[in-house]
C-alpha positions as CSV (number, residue, x, y, z in Angstrom):
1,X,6.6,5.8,-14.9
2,X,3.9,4.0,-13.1
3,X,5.7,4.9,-8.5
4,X,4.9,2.6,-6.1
5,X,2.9,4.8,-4.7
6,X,0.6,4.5,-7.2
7,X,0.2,0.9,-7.0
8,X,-0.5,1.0,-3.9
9,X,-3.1,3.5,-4.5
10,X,-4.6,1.5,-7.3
11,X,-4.3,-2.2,-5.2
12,X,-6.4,0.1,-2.2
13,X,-8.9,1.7,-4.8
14,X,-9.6,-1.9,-6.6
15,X,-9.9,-3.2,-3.1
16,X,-12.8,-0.8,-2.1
17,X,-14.3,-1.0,-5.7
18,X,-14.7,-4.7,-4.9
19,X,-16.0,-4.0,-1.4
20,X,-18.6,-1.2,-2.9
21,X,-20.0,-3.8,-5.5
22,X,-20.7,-6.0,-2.8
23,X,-22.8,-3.6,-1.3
24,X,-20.5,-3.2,1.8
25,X,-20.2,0.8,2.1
26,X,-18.4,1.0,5.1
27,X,-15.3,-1.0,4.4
28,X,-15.2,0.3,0.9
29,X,-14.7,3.9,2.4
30,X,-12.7,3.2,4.6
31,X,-10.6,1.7,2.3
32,X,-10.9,4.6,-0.5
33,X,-10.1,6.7,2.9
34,X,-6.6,4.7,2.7
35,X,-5.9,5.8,-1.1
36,X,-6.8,9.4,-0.1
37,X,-3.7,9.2,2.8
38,X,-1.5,7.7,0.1
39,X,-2.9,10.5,-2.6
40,X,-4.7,13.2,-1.8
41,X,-5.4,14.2,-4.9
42,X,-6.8,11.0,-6.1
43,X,-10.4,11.7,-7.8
44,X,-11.6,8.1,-8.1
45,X,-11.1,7.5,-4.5
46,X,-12.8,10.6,-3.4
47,X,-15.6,10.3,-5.6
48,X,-16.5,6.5,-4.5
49,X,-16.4,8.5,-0.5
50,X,-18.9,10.6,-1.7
51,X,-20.8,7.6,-3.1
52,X,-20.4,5.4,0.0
53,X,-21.9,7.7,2.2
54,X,-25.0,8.5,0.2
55,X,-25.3,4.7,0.1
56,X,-24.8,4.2,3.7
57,X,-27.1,7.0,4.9
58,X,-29.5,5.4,2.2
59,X,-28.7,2.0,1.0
60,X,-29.4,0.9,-2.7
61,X,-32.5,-1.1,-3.3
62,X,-31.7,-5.0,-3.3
63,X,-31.7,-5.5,-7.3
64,X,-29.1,-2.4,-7.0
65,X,-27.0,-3.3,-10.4
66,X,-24.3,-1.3,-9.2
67,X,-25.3,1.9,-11.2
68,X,-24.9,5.0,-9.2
69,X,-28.0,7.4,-9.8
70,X,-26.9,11.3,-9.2
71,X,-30.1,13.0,-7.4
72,X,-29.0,16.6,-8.9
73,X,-27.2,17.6,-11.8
């Protein structure tokens, strides 16, 4: 059984999956941030913070496809 908590966690990480692919870091964790206050526990969202602040301390090169690169294994 699918809670409404979960689909609000869902609508907020597809929200800041949007935001992220258009390159707009900021709003995408803050909106990830949002999921996390919902769910705490919610992996996707917390990975994507992690994500939008390497991006925002050191944004993606402009034919950025989306791909994350990890710098260490």
């Amino acid at each position: 059984m699918v809670t409404e908590k979960m689909h609000q966690v869902v609508a907020l990480y597809n929200q800041g999956l949007a935001l992220y692919k258009e390159r707009k870091f900021a709003e995408a964790k803050a909106t990830f941030q949002k999921a996390i206050q919902i769910d705490p526990e919610d992996g996707p969202s917390q990975l994507y913070i992690e994500r939008c602040d390497d991006y925002i301390a050191e944004p993606p090169p402009e034919d950025w496809d989306g791909v994350y690169n990890m710098k260490t294994k």
